[in-house]
C-alpha positions, -999 to 999 in steps of 0.1 A, spaced: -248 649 73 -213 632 65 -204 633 99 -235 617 111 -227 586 85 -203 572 112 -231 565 138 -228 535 154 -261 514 142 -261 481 166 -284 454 156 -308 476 129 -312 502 157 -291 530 166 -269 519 194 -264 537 230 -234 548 230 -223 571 203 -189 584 216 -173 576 184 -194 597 167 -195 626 192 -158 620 192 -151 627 156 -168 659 161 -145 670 188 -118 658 164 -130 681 134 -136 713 160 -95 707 170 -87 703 134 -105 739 134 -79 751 162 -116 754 182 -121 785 159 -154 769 143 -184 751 159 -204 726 143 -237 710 144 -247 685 166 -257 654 144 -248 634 175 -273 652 192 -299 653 162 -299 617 156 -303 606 195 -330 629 201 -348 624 168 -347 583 178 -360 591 211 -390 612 207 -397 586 177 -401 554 197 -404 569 236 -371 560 242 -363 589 261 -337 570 285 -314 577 253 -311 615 266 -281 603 289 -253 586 285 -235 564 311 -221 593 329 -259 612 333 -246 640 302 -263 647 274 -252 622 247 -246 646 222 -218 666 213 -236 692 241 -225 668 265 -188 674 258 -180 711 244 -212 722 247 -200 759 235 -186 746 204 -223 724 196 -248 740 172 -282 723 181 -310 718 158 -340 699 150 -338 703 112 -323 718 89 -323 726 45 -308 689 42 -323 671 69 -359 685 64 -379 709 42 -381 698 6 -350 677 2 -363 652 35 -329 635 39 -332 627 75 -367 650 86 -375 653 125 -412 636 128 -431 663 119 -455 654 153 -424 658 177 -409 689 167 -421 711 196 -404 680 221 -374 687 201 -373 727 201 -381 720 240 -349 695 241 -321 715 223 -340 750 238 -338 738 278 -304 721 271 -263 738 267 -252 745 229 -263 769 203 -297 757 191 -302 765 154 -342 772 146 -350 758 114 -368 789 90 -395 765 79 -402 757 114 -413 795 123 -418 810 94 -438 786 73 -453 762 99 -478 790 112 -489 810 141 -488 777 163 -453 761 158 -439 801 158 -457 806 193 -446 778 208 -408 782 195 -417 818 209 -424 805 244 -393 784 246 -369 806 241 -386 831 263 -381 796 284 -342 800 275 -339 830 280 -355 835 317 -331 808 321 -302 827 313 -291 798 289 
């Protein structure tokens, strides 16, 4: 989440463009000689704010890509709704827990490698497994 401490927050809300932020991860994956990837916090953060308050004209950015790291080096972005930081027991920065399936349908219909949190289909029953399930048959069909 130390990447995603550099967001650019506007006036108390998270501002629209968040190039810096995307950038610094582009910055870290060179430092890596593009030998790593990393995960999206750009893309977390935007997509969490969206679902949260209907924002959804957040999911571009001024040139119609996604506004994430996805929209830049979308091979080198690890997607994901939560994660063992973010969510679970340690609630750092949780996905709301009602919007989870619009997020698994974001990062799941979108480039990147999305990252499927344990809890999510493991512990959150039949339901949230099944429709994770359907998604990435979704992905898949795709050939994404």
């Amino acid at each position: 989440m130390l990447v995603w401490l550099f967001a650019c927050i506007g006036t108390g809300e998270l501002d629209y463009h968040q190039d810096a932020a995307r950038q610094r991860l582009c910055n870290w994956v060179d430092e890596c000689q593009a030998r790593s990837t990393v995960f999206d916090f750009v893309t977390k953060g935007i997509l969490q704010e969206a679902v949260r308050h209907c924002q959804y004209w957040r999911l571009a950015d001024g040139k119609k890509k996604a506004p994430g790291l996805i929209g830049w080096w979308p091979s080198k972005a690890v997607t994901f709704v939560d994660n063992h930081d973010t969510g679970s027991t340690q609630k750092h920065w949780p996905f709301p827990s009602d919007k989870v399936t619009q997020g698994y349908a974001y990062i799941l219909t979108h480039p990147g490698m999305p990252c499927i949190f344990w809890e999510h289909f493991f512990d959150w029953g039949d339901n949230a497994r099944n429709e994770i399930l359907a998604l990435l048959k979704v992905r898949k069909d795709a050939g994404l």
